[in-house]
C-alpha positions as YAML, in Angstrom:
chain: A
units: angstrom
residues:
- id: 1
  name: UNK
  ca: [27.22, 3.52, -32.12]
- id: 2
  name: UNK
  ca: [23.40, 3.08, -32.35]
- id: 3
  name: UNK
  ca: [21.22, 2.04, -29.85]
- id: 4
  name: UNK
  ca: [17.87, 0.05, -28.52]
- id: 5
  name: UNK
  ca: [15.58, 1.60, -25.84]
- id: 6
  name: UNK
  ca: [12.68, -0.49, -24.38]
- id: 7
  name: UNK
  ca: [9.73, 0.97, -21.75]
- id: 8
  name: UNK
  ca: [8.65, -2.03, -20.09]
- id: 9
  name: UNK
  ca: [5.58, -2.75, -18.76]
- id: 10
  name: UNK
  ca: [3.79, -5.85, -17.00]
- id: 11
  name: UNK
  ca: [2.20, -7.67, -19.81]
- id: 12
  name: UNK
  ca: [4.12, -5.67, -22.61]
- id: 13
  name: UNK
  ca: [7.34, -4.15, -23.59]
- id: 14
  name: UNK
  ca: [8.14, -1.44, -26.47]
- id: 15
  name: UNK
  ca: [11.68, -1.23, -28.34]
- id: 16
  name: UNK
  ca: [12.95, 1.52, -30.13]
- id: 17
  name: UNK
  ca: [16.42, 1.10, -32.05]
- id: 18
  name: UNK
  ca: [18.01, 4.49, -33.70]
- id: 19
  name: UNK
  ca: [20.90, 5.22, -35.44]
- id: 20
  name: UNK
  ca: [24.08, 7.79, -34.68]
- id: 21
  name: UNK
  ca: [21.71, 10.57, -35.10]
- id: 22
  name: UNK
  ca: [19.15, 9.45, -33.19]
- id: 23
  name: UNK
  ca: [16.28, 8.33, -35.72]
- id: 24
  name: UNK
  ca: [14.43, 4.97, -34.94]
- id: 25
  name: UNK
  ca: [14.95, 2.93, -37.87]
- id: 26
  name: UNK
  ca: [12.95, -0.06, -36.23]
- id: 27
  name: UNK
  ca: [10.04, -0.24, -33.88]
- id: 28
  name: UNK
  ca: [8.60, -3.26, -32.47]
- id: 29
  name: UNK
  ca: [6.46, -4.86, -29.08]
- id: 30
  name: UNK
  ca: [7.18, -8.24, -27.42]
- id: 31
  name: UNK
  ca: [5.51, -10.04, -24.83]
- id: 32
  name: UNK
  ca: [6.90, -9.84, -21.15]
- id: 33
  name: UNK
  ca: [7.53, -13.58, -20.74]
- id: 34
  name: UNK
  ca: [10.13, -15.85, -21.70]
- id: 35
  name: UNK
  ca: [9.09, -15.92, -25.18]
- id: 36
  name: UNK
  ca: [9.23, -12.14, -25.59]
- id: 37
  name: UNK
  ca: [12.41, -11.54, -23.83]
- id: 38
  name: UNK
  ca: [13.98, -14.73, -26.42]
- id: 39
  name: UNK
  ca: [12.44, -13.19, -29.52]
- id: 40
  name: UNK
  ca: [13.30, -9.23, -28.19]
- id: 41
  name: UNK
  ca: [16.98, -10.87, -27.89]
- id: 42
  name: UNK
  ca: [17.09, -12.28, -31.42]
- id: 43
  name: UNK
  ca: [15.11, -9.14, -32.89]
- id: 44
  name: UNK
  ca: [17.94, -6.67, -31.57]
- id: 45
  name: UNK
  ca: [21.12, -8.88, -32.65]
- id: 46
  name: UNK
  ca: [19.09, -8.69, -36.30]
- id: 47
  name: UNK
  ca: [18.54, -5.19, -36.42]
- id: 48
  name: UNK
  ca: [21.82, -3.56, -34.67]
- id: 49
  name: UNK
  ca: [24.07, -6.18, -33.71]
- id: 50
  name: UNK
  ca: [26.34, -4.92, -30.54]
- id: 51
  name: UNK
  ca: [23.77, -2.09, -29.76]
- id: 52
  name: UNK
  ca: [23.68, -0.83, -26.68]
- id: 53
  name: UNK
  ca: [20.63, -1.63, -24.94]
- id: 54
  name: UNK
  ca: [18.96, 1.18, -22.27]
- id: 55
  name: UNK
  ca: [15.84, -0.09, -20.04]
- id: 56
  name: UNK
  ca: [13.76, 1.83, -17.89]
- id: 57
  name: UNK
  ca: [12.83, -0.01, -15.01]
- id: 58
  name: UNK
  ca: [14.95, -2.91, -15.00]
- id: 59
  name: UNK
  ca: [14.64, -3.71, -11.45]
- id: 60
  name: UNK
  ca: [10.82, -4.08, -11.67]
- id: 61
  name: UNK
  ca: [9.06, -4.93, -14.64]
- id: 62
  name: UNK
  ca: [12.48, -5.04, -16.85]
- id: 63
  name: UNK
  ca: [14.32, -7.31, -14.32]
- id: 64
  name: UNK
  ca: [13.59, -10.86, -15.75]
- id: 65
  name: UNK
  ca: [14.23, -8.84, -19.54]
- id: 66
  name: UNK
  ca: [17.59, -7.30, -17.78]
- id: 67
  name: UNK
  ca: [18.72, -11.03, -17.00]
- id: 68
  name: UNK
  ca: [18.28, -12.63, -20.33]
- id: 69
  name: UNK
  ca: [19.61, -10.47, -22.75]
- id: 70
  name: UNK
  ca: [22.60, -9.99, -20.02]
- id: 71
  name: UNK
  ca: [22.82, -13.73, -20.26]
- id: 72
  name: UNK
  ca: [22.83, -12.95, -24.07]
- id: 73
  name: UNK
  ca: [26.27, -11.36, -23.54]
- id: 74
  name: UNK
  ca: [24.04, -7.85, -24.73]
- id: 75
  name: UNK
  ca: [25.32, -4.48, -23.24]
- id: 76
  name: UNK
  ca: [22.54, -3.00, -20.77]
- id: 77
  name: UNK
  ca: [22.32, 0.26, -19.35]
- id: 78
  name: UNK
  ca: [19.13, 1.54, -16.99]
- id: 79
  name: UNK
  ca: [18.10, 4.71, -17.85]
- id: 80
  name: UNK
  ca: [16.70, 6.54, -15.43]
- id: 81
  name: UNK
  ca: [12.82, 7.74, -15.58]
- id: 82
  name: UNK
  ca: [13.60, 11.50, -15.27]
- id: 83
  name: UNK
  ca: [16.17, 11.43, -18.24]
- id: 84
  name: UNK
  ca: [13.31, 9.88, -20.55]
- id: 85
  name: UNK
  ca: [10.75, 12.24, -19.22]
- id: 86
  name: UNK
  ca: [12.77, 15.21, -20.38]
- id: 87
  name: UNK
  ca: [13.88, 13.61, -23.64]
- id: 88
  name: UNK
  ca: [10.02, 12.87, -24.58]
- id: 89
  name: UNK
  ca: [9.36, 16.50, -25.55]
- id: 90
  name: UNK
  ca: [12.03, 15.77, -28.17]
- id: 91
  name: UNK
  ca: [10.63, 13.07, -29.88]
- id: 92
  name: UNK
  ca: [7.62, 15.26, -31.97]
- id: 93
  name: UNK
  ca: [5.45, 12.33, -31.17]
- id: 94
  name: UNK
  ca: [1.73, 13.74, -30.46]
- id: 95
  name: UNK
  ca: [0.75, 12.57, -26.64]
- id: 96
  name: UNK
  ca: [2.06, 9.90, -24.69]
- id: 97
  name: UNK
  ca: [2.75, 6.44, -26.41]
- id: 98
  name: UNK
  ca: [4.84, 3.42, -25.86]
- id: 99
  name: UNK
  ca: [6.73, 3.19, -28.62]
- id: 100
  name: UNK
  ca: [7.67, 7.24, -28.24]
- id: 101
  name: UNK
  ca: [8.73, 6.44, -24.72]
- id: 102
  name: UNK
  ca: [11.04, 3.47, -26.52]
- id: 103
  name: UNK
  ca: [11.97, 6.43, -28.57]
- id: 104
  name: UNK
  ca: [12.87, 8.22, -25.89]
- id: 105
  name: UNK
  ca: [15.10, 5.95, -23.61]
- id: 106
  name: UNK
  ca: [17.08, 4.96, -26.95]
- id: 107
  name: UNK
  ca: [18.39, 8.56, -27.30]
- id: 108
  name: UNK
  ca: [19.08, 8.68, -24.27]
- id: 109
  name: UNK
  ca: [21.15, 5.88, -24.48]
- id: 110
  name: UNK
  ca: [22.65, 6.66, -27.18]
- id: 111
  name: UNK
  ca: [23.64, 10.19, -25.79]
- id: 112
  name: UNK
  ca: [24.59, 9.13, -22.22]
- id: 113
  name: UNK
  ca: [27.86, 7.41, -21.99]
- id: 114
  name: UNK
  ca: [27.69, 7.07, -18.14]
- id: 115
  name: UNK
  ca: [24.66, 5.06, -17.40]
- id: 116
  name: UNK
  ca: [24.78, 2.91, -15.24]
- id: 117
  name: UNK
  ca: [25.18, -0.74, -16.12]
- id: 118
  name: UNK
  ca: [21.71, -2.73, -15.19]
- id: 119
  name: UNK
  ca: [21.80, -4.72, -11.92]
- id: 120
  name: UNK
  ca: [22.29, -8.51, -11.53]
- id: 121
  name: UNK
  ca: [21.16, -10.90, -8.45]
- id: 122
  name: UNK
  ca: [24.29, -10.36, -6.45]
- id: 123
  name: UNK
  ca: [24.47, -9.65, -3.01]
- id: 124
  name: UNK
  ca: [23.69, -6.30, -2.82]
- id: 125
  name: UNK
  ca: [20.56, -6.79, -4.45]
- id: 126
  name: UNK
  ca: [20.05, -9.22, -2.02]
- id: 127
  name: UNK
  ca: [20.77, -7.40, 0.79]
- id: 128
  name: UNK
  ca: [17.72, -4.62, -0.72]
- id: 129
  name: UNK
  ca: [15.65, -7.28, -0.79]
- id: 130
  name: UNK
  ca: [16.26, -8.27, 2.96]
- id: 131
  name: UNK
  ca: [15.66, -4.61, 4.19]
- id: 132
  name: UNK
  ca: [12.85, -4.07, 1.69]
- id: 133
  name: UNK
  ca: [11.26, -7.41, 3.49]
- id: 134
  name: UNK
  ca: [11.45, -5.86, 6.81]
- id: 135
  name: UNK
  ca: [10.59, -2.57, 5.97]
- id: 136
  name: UNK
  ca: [7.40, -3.70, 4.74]
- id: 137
  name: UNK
  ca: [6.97, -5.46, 7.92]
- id: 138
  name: UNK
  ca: [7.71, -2.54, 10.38]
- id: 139
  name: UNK
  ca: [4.82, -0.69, 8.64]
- id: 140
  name: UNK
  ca: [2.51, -3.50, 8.41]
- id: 141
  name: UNK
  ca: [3.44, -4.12, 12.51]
- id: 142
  name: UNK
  ca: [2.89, -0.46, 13.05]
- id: 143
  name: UNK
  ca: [-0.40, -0.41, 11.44]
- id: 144
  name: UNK
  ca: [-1.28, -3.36, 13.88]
- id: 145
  name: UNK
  ca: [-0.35, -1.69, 16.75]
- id: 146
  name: UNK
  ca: [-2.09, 1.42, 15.87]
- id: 147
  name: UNK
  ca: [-5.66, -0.58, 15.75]
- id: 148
  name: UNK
  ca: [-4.57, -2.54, 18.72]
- id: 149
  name: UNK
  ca: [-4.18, 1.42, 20.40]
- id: 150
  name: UNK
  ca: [-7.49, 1.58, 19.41]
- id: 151
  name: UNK
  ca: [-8.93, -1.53, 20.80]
- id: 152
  name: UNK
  ca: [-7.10, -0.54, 24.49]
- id: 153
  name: UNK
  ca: [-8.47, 2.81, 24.38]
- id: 154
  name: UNK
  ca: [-11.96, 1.36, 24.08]
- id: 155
  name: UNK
  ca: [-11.79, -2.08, 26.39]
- id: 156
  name: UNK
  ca: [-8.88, -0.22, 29.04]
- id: 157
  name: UNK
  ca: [-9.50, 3.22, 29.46]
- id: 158
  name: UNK
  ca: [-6.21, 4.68, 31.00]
- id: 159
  name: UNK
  ca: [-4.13, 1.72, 29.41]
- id: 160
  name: UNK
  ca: [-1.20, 4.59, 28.72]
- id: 161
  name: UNK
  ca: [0.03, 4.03, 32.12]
- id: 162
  name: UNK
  ca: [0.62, 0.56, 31.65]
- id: 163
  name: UNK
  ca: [1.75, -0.06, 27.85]
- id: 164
  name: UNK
  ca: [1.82, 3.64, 26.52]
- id: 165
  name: UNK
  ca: [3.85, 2.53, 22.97]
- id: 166
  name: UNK
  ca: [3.24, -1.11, 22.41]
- id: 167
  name: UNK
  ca: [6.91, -1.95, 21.73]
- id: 168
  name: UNK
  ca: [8.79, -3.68, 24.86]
- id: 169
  name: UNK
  ca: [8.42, -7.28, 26.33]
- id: 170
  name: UNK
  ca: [6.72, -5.76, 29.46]
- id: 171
  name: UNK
  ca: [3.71, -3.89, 27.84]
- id: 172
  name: UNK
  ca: [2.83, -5.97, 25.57]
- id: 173
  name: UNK
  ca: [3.14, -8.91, 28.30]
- id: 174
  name: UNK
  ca: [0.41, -6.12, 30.35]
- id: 175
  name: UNK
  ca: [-1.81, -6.12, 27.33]
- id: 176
  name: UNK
  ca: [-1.69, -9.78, 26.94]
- id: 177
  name: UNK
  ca: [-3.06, -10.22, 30.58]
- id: 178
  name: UNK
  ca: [-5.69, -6.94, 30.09]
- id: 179
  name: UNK
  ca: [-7.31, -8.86, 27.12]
- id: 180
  name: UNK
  ca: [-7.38, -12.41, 28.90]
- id: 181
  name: UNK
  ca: [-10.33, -13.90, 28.94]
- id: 182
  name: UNK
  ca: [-12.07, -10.59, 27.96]
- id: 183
  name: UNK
  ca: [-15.35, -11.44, 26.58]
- id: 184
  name: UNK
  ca: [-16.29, -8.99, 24.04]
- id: 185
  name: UNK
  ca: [-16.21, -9.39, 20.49]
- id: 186
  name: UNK
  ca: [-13.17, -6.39, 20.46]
- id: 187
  name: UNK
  ca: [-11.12, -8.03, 23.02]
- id: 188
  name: UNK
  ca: [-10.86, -11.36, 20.67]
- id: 189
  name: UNK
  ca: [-10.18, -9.30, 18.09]
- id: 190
  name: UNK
  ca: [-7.37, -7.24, 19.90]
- id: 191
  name: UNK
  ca: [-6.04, -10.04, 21.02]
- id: 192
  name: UNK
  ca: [-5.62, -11.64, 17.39]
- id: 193
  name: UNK
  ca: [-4.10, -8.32, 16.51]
- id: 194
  name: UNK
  ca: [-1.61, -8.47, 19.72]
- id: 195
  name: UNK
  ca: [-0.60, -12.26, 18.79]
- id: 196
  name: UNK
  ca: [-0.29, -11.02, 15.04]
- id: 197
  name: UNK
  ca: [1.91, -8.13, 16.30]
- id: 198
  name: UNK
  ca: [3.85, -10.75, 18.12]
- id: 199
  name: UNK
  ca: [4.63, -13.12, 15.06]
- id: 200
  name: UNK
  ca: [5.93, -9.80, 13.00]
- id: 201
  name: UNK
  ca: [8.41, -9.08, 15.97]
- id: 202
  name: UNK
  ca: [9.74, -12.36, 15.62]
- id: 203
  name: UNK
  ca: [9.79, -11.91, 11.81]
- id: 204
  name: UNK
  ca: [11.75, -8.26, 11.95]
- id: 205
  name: UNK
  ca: [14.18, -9.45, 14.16]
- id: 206
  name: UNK
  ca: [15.02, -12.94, 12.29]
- id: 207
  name: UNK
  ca: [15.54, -10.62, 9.19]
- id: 208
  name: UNK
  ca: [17.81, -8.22, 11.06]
- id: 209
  name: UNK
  ca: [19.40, -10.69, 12.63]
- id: 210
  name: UNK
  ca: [20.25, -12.19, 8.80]
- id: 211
  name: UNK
  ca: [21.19, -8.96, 7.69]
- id: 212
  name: UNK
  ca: [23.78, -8.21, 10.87]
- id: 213
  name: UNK
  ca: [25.53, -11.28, 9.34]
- id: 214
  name: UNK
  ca: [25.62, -10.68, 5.98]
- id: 215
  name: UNK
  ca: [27.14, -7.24, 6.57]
- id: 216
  name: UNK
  ca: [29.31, -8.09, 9.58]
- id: 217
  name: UNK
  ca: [32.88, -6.98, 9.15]
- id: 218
  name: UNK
  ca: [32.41, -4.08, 6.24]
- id: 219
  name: UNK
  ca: [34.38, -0.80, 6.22]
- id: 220
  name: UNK
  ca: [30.88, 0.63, 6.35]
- id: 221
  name: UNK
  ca: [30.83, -0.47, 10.17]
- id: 222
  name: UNK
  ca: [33.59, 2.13, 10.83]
- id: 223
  name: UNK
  ca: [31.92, 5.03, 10.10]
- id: 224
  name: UNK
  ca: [30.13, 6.44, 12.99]
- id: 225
  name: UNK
  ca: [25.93, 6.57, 12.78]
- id: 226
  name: UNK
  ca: [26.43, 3.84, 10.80]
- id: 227
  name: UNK
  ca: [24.83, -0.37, 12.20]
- id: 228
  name: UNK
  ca: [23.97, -3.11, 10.28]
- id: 229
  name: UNK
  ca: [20.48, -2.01, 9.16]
- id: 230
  name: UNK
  ca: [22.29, 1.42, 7.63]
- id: 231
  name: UNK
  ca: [25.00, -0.30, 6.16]
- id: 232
  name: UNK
  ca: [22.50, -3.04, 4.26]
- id: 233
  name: UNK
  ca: [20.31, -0.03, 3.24]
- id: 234
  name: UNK
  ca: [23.75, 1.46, 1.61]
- id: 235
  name: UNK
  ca: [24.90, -1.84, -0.06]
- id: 236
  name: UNK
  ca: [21.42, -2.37, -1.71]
- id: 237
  name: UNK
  ca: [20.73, 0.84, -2.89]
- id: 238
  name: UNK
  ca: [24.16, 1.32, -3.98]
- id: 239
  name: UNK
  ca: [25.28, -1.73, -5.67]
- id: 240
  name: UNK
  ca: [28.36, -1.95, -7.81]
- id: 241
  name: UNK
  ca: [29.79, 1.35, -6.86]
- id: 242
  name: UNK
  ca: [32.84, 1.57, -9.20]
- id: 243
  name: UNK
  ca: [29.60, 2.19, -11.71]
- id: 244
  name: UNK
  ca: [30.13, 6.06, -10.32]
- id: 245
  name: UNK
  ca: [32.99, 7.73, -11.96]
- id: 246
  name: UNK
  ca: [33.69, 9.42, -9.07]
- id: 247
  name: UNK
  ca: [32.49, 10.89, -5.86]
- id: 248
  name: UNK
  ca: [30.59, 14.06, -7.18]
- id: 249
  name: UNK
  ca: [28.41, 11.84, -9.20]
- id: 250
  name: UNK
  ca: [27.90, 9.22, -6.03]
- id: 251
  name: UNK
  ca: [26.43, 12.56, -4.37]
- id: 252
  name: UNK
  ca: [24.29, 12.96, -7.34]
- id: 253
  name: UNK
  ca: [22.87, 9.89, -7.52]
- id: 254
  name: UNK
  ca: [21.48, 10.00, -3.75]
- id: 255
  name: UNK
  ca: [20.37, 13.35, -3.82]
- id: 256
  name: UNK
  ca: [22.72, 15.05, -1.44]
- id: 257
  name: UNK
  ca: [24.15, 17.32, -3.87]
- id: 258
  name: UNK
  ca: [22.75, 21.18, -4.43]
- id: 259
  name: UNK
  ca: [21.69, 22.23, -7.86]
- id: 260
  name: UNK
  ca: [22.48, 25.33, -9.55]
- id: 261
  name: UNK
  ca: [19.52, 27.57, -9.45]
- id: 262
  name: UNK
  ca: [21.26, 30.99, -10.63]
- id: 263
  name: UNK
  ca: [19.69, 33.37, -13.15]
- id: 264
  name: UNK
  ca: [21.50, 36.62, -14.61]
- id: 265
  name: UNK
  ca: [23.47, 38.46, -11.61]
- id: 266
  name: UNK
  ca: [21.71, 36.20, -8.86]
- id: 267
  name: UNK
  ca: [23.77, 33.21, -8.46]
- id: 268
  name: UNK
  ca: [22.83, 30.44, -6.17]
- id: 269
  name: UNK
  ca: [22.36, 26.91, -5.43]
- id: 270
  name: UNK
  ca: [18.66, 24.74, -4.83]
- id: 271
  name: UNK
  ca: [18.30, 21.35, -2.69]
- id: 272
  name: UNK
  ca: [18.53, 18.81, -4.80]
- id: 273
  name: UNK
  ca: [14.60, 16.70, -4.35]
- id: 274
  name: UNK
  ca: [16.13, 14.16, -6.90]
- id: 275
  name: UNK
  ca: [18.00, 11.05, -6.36]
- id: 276
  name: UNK
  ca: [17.76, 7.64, -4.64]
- id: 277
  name: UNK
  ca: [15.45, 8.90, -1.98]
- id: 278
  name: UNK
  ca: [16.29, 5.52, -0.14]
- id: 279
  name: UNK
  ca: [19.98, 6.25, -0.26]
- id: 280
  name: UNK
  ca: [19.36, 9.74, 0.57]
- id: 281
  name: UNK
  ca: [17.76, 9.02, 3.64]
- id: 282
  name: UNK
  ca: [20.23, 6.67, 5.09]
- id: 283
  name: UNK
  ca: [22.62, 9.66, 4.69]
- id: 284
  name: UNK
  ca: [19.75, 11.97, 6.37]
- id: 285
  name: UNK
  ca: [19.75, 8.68, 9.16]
- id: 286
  name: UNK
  ca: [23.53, 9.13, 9.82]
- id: 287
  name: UNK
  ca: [24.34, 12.66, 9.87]
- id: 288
  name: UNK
  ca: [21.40, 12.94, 12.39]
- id: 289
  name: UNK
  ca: [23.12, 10.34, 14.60]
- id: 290
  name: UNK
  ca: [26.96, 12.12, 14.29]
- id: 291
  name: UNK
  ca: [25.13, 15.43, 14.62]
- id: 292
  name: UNK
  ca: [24.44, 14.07, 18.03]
- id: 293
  name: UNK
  ca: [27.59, 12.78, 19.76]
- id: 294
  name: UNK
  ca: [30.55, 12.58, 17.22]
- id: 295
  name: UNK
  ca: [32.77, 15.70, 17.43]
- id: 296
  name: UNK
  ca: [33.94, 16.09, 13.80]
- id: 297
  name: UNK
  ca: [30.11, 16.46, 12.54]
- id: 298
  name: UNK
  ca: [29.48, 18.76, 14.96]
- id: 299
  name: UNK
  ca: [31.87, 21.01, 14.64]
- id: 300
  name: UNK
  ca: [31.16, 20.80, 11.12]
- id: 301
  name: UNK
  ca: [27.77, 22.04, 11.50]
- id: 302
  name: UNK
  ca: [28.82, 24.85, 14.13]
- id: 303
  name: UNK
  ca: [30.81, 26.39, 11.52]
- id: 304
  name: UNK
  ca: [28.17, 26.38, 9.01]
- id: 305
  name: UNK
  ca: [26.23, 27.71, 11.42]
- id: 306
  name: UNK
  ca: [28.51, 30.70, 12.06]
- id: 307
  name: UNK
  ca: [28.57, 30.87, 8.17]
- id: 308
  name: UNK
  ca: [24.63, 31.88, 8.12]
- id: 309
  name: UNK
  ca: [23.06, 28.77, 7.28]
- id: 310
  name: UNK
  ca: [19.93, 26.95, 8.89]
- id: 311
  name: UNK
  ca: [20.24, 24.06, 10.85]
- id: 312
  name: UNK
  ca: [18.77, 21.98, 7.98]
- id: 313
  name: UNK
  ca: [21.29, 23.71, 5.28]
- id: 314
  name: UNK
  ca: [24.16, 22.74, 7.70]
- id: 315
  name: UNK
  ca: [22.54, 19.10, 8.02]
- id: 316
  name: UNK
  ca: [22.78, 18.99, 3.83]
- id: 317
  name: UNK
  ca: [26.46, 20.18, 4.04]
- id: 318
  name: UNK
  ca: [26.79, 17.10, 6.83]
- id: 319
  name: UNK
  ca: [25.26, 14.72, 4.19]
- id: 320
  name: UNK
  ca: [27.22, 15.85, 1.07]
- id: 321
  name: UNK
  ca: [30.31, 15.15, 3.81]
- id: 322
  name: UNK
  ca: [29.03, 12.15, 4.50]
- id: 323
  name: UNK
  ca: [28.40, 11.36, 0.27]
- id: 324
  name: UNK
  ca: [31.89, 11.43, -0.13]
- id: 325
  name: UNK
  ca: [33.17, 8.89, 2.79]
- id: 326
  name: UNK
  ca: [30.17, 6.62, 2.02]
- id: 327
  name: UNK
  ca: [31.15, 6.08, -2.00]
- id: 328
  name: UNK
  ca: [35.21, 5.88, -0.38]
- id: 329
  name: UNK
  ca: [33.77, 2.92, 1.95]
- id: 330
  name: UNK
  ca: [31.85, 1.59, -0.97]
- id: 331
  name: UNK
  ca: [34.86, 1.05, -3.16]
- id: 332
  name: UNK
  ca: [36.84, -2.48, -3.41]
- id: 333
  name: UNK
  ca: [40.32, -2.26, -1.99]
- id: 334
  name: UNK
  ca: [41.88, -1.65, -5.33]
- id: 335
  name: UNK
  ca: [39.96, 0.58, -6.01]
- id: 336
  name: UNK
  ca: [40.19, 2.49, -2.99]
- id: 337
  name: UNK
  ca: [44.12, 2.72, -4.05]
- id: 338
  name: UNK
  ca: [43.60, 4.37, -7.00]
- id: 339
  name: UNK
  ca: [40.71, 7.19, -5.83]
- id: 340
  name: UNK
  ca: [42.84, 7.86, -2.82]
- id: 341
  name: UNK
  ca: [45.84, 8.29, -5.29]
...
């Protein structure tokens, strides 16, 4: 089997094809535009017709590249960034280049027989694109209400009494009437920042609102620590999760699973800073929740307490618990059968 490996960029993208051992026996940059991703396409069919095609960052600059040759009927795989980093040193190529990095995610391709296939615009991706929406609004309405803490501080000395977080209908109603018909330059400004903070309340909660619909009724639900926002976060980051062979290599991919860190006699096992760090922390989200009120994680985490291990050790153990009845929820019905079985 041979293989193609393209490092895309914004304006640019770099293709590597190699053979069965490995060698690139064709080299070649395209355009990222319509143009490029047509003649890319055509290029590859010419060279190695049926190769398998790996892309590094197909859900950012590679995405519109990931769509046409999959609407090309080509195989694509996304190769993750740290398998190319480590397969760079390989490559005897002096420095850092594009078409060694092409070089690069082609053997890895070629090597890697479980990558994951490249994402399409389902509705899981979607779904990440709703939560990635209000995300970015929670921090932008954060940094609002930080400068309009500010503002108060300056105009209403002792304003903590009255509206100490910014966050319910009451104190921001109290900060609405503070500001009124303030005169100072800072109070018109605060109160453009208060009716901006206002407009990207309304915004988060239309989006969670649309997300609590598009996720109402799945198995994901049923698991406790786990709402609508969680269960979106899951879906997105996730995807198609039959792409995971099995449950071991779910817990891989989101970062809840130790690594071996043994040398000679000492033998031992290293948290594990890889992974989705997205996925990983709606894991984090829900075993903090169980560890509060649901029995079963608790106990959990009093016995590997008794065992030795830290509170935060015992919260990993919780997550790589939780990895495993995540990826179970994940699974179609059929398939559900058949890893149960």
């Amino acid at each position: 089997m041979v293989a193609i490996g393209i490092d895309t960029h914004k304006a640019t993208l770099a293709a590597c094809a190699v053979d069965e051992r490995g060698a690139a026996v064709a080299e070649r940059e395209f355009s990222n535009d319509p143009a490029g991703h047509h003649a890319l396409a055509t290029w590859a069919d010419s060279v190695t017709p049926g190769a398998l095609i790996g892309i590094e960052g197909s859900a950012t600059y590679g995405a519109a590249l990931a769509r046409s040759l999959l609407a090309w009927g080509l195989a694509v795989r996304e190769v993750p960034p740290h398998l190319s980093r480590r397969e760079r040193i390989h490559t005897r190529r002096a420095g850092k280049s594009d078409p060694g990095d092409a070089l690069a995610i082609a053997r890895v391709t070629l090597r890697e027989t479980r990558l994951p296939p490249v994402r399409g615009d389902d509705a899981s991706r979607e779904l990440q694109m709703l939560v990635e929406a209000r995300d970015d609004l929670v921090n932008e309405a954060t940094r609002v209400r930080n400068r309009l803490h500010a503002d108060l501080l300056v105009l209403t000395p002792g304003y903590q009494q009255h509206a100490a977080r910014l966050v319910g209908v009451r104190q921001l109603a109290w900060a609405r009437r503070a500001l009124a018909r303030r005169p100072e330059l800072q109070a018109r400004l605060a109160r453009e920042r208060l009716a901006r903070l206002l407009a990207l309340g309304r915004q988060i909660r239309a989006l969670e609102a649309e997300v609590a619909v598009r996720v109402a009724g799945h198995p994901l639900l049923s698991l406790p620590g786990v709402g609508p926002l969680v269960a979106a976060k899951l879906l997105g980051e996730v995807g198609d999760a039959t792409r995971f062979r099995n449950a071991d290599a779910f817990a891989a991919f989101a970062g809840a699973a130790p690594i071996p860190a043994s040398s000679g006699q000492v033998q031992r096992m290293r948290l594990n800073r890889g992974g989705n760090r997205q996925l990983n922390r709606a894991l984090f989200t829900i075993a903090l929740v169980q560890a509060g009120y649901y029995p079963p994680a608790k106990a959990l985490l009093s016995r590997k307490r008794a065992e030795g291990k830290s509170w935060r050790e015992a919260l990993r153990c919780l997550k790589r618990h939780l990895a495993r009845r995540v990826y179970r929820l994940l699974q179609p019905p059929a398939a559900v059968v058949e890893v149960a079985a």
